[in-house]
Structure formats: structure tokens, C-alpha cells
Steps between C-alpha positions, in 0.01 A plus 500: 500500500842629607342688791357132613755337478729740717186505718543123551865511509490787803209254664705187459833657657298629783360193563831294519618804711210422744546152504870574572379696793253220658751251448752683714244600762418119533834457537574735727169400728684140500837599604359726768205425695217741535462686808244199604766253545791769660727393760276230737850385700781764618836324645634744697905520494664701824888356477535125547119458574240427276095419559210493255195622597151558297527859363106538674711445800725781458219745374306481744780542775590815276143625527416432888803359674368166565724231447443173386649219705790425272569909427565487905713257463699608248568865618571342811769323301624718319526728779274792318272694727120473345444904486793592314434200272140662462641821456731387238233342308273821529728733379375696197670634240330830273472368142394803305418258202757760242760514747473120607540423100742732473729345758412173397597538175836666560837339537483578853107333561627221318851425678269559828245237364801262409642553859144481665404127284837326686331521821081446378513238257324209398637189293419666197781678273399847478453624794519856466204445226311335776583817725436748246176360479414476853596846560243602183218322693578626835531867383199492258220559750626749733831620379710307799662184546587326839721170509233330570291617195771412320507154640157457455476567142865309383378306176613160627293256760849544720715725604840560690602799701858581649311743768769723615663540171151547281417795775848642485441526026111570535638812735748639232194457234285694754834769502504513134118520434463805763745714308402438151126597634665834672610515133175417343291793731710757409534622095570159370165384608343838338656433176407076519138656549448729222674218277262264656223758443499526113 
């Protein structure tokens, strides 16, 4: 009877811990979008000006260079020259996914992060959440992130970039992450792997 009862007791706390856990993923799901409904609009911030375009727009201009009518008109604007705009969007940084946690979660990655969600932002509060998790979905395929990947997969249907202050932060994070993965190759990332390994 006693061995029921506990059995029932165990079941019953699991339960309400599972319940706990579905509530906060539901909440979580409704506080940040799924990658279905990422960024659809990017304003893009260089100094005084400011234009919104359709974040399809941008993509593809990332991918093959052609620019919507409104992207010409903006970089012409702005004064930005389309291939170093292209370039800046392409540029990938390594995310070994250890080392990439492992800055991430350090006081540096997060100061970085802080710094990094002044100038891409959204009108949401927590913007380095929203980055944090942009950065998870750009790096989990291939183990690299480019600006725009990061762009594209911002939990919120908008998003705002500051263009030459972003680039200037995401090239520090690139700094950071290349050394701790020099780290990570040598005997750190020997002794991560036998850990890992039993």
C-alpha cells in the first residue's frame, strides 16, 4: 500500500512538473514567435536615415545582389555602396556549437550580446533574448551565422538595425568566438570530449 501510494505521489509530482514545463513552453512560443513568423520587415538605421524594407528584400539582395527598387534607393541614400553592404551581410562567423555556448554564456558573450541588441532591436523588451535566440537558429544547421541569418531568424515580425554599429559588435563576437575555438582545438577540446564521451 505504502509502495502505491509513493508510486502515485512520484507520478503526481511529475505530472505537475510536466505541466509546469508545457505551460512555460506555451509561454515562451507566445512571447517569441516561431521561426515561421521571424523578422518579415528590417528598417535599416545608417546615422540620421532610416527605410523599411521587406526582410525577402534584403535576403535575396544578400544571396544574388539584386536589388529591389526601394533597396536602390535607399543605399543610394544612405550613401552605402551595394557590394560592401552584400559583403557585410555575408560575412560568416565559425560557431563551433561548445565554443559558441561557451562565449555566449560568459560575462564577456553576454556584455557583447547586450552591446550588439542596442543596434538590432525590435519593440520588444528583451532584446538580447531575441538575439540569443536568433543566433541559436542561425548556428544550428551549419555551425555559422551571417547578419543576415541572424536577421532572418529575429523572433519578432520586425526588426531594426543600426548597420555600421551592428557590423562593428557582430565583428568583436566573430574576434571572441575565433579564440575560444583556437582554445577549444587544442587540450581543452580533448578533455570537453572525453567528458562528453562517457
Amino acid at each position: 500500500m505504502q509502495t502505491t501510494a509513493r508510486l502515485t505521489k512520484m507520478l503526481s509530482h511529475h505530472l505537475q512538473r510536466a505541466s509546469f514545463a508545457a505551460l512555460a513552453v506555451l509561454a515562451t512560443s507566445a512571447i517569441w514567435p516561431t521561426a515561421a513568423s521571424a523578422a518579415e520587415t528590417v528598417v535599416l538605421r545608417y546615422g540620421i536615415f532610416r527605410g523599411s524594407l521587406p526582410m525577402a528584400d534584403l535576403s535575396r539582395f544578400a544571396e544574388t545582389g539584386e536589388q529591389s527598387d526601394q533597396l536602390k534607393r535607399y543605399l543610394r541614400l544612405a550613401d552605402q555602396e551595394p557590394a560592401d553592404l552584400q559583403r557585410i551581410l555575408n560575412s560568416q562567423i565559425d560557431a563551433n556549437q561548445r565554443g559558441f555556448d561557451l562565449v555566449m554564456s560568459s560575462p564577456a558573450g553576454d556584455a557583447l550580446l547586450g552591446e550588439l541588441s542596442r543596434y538590432i532591436y525590435s519593440s520588444k523588451r528583451d532584446d538580447k533574448a531575441a538575439l540569443r535566440t536568433a543566433l541559436n537558429s542561425s548556428t544550428a544547421d551549419d555551425q555559422q551565422v551571417s547578419l543576415v541569418e541572424l536577421l532572418e531568424n529575429y523572433p519578432n515580425q520586425k526588426v531594426d538595425i543600426n548597420v555600421r554599429r551592428a557590423v562593428s559588435t557582430y565583428q568583436q563576437i566573430a574576434s571572441i568566438q575565433s579564440q575560444v575555438d583556437g582554445v577549444l582545438e587544442g587540450g581543452l577540446g580533448q578533455l570537453l570530449q572525453q567528458i562528453d564521451s562517457r
